[in-house]
MDTraj code that builds the backbone (N, CA, C; nanometers):
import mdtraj as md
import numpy as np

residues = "UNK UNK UNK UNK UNK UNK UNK UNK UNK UNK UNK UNK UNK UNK UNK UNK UNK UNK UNK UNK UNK UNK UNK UNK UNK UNK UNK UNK UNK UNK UNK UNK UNK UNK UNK UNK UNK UNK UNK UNK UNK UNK UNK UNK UNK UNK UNK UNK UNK UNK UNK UNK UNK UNK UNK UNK UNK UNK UNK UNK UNK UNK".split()
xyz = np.array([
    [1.3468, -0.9343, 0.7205],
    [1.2880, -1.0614, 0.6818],
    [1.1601, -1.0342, 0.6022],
    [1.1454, -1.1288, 0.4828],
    [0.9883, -1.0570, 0.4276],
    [0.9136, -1.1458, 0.4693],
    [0.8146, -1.0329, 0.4453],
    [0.6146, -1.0895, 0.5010],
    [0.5964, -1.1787, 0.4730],
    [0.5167, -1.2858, 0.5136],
    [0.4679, -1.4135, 0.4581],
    [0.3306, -1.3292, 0.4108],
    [0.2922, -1.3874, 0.2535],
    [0.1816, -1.3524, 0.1887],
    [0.0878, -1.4901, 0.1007],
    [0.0248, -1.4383, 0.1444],
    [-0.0639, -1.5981, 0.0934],
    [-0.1751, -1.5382, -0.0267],
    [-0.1781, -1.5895, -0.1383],
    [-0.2459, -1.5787, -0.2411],
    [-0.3658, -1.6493, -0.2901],
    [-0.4375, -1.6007, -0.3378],
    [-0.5746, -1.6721, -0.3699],
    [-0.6101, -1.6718, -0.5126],
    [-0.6275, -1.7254, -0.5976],
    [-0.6697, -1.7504, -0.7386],
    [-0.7611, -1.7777, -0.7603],
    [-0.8955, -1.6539, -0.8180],
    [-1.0148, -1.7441, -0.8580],
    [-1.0558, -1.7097, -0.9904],
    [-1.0425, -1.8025, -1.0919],
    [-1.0955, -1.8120, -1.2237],
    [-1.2423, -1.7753, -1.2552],
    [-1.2873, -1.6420, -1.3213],
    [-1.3772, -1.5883, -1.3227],
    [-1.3971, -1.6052, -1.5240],
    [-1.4697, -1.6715, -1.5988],
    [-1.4244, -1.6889, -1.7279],
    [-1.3078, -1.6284, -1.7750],
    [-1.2728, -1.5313, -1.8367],
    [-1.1060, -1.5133, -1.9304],
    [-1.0678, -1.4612, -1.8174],
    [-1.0740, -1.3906, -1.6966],
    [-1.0151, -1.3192, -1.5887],
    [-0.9519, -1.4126, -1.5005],
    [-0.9110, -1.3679, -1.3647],
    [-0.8561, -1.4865, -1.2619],
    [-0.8485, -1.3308, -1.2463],
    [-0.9178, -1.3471, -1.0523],
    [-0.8953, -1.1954, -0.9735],
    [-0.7610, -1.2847, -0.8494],
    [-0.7038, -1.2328, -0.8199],
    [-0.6008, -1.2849, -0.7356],
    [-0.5792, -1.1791, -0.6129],
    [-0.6187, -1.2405, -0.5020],
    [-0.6101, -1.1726, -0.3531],
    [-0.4726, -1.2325, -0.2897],
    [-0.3819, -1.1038, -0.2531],
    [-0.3015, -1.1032, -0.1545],
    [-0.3236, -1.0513, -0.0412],
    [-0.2719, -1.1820, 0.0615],
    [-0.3378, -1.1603, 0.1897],
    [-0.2053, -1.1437, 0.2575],
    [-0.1772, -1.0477, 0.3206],
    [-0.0442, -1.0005, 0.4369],
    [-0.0643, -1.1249, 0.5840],
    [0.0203, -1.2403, 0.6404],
    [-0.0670, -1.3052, 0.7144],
    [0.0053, -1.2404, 0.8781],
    [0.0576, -1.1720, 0.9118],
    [0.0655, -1.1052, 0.9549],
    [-0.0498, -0.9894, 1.0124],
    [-0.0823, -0.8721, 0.9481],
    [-0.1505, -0.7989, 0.9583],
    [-0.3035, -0.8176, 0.9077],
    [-0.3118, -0.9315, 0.8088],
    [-0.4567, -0.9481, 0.7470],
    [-0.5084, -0.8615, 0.6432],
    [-0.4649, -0.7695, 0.6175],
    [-0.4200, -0.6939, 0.4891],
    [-0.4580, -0.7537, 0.3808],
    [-0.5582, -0.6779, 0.3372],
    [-0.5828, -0.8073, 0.1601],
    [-0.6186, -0.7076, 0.0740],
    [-0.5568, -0.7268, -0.0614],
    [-0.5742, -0.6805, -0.1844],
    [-0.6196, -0.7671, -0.2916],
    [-0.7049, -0.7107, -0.3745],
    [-0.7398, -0.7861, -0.4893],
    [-0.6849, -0.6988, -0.6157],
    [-0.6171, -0.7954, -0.7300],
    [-0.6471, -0.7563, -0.8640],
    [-0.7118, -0.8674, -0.9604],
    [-0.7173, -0.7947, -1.0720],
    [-0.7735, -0.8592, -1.1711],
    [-0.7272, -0.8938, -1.3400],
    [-0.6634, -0.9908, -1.3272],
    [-0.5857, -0.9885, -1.4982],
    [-0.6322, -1.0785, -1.5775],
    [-0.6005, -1.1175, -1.6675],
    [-0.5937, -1.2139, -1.8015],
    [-0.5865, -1.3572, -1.7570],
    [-0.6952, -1.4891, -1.7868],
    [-0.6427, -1.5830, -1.7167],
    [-0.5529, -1.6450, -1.8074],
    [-0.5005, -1.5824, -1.8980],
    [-0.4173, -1.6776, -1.9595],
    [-0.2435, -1.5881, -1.9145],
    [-0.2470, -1.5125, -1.8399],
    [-0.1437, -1.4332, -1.7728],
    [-0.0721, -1.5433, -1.7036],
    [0.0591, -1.5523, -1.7067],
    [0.1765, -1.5890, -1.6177],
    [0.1230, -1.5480, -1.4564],
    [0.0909, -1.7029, -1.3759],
    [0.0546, -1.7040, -1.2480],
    [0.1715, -1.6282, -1.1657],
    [0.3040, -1.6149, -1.1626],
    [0.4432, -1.5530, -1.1388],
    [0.3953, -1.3904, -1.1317],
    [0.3695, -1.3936, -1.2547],
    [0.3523, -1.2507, -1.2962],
    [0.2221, -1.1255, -1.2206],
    [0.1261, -1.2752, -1.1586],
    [-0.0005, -1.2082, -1.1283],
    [0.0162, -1.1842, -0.9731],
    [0.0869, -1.3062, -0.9450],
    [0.1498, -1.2624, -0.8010],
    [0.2163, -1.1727, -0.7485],
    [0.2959, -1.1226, -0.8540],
    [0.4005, -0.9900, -0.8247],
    [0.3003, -0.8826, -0.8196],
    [0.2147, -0.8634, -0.9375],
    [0.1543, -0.7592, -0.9362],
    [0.0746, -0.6935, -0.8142],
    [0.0189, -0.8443, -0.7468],
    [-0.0652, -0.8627, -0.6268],
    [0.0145, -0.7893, -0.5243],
    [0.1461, -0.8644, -0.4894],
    [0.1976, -0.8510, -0.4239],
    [0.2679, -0.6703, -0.4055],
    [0.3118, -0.6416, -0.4874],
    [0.3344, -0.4833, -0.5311],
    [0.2188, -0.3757, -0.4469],
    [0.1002, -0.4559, -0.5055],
    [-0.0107, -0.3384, -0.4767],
    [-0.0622, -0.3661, -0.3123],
    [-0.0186, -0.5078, -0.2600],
    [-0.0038, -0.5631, -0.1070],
    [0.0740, -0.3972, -0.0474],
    [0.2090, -0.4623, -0.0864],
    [0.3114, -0.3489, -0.0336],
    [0.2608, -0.1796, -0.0447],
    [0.2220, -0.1483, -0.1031],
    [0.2061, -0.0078, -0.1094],
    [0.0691, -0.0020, -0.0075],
    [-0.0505, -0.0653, 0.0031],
    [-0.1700, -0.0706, 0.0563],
    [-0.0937, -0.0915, 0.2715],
    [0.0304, -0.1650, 0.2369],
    [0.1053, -0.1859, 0.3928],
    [0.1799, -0.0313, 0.4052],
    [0.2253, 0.0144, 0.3241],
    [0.2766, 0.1562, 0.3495],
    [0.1822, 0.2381, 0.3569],
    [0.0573, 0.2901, 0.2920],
    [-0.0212, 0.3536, 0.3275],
    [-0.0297, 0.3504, 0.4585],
    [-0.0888, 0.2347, 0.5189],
    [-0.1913, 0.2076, 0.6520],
    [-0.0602, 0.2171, 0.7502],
    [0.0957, 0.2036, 0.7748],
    [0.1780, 0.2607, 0.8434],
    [0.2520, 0.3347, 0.8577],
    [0.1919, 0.4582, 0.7546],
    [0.1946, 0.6370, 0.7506],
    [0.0990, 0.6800, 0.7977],
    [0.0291, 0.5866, 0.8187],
    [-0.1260, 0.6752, 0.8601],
    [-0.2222, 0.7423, 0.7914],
    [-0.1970, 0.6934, 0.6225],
    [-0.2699, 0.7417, 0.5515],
    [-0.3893, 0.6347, 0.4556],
    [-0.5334, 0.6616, 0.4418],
    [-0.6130, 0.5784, 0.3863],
    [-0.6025, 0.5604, 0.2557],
])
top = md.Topology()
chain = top.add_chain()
for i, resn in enumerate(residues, 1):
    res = top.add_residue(resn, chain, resSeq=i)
    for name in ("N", "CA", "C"):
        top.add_atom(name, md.element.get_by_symbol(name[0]), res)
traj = md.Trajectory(xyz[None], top)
């Protein structure tokens, strides 16, 4: 079953940094793209770098 992930969007002039939050574990990542970027697109990315930051921390590695 996948993670429920909750996203955050904050418009910083041409940027928008977008935090994925794992709601589960509390797990949060930030990136930072283009605000004129495909919101779809910024989520995946988020979400991608979510997933790998959840595999790190349940290998046991920082």
């Amino acid at each position: 079953m996948p993670r429920e992930t909750l996203f955050e969007f904050h418009r910083i002039g041409a940027f928008v940094k977008v935090t994925a939050i794992d709601a589960e574990t509390g797990v949060e990542v930030s990136i930072v793209g283009p605000a004129s970027a495909n919101e779809a697109l910024l989520s995946a990315n988020a979400r991608r770098k979510l997933d790998a930051a959840l595999r790190r921390r349940d290998n046991g590695s920082a």
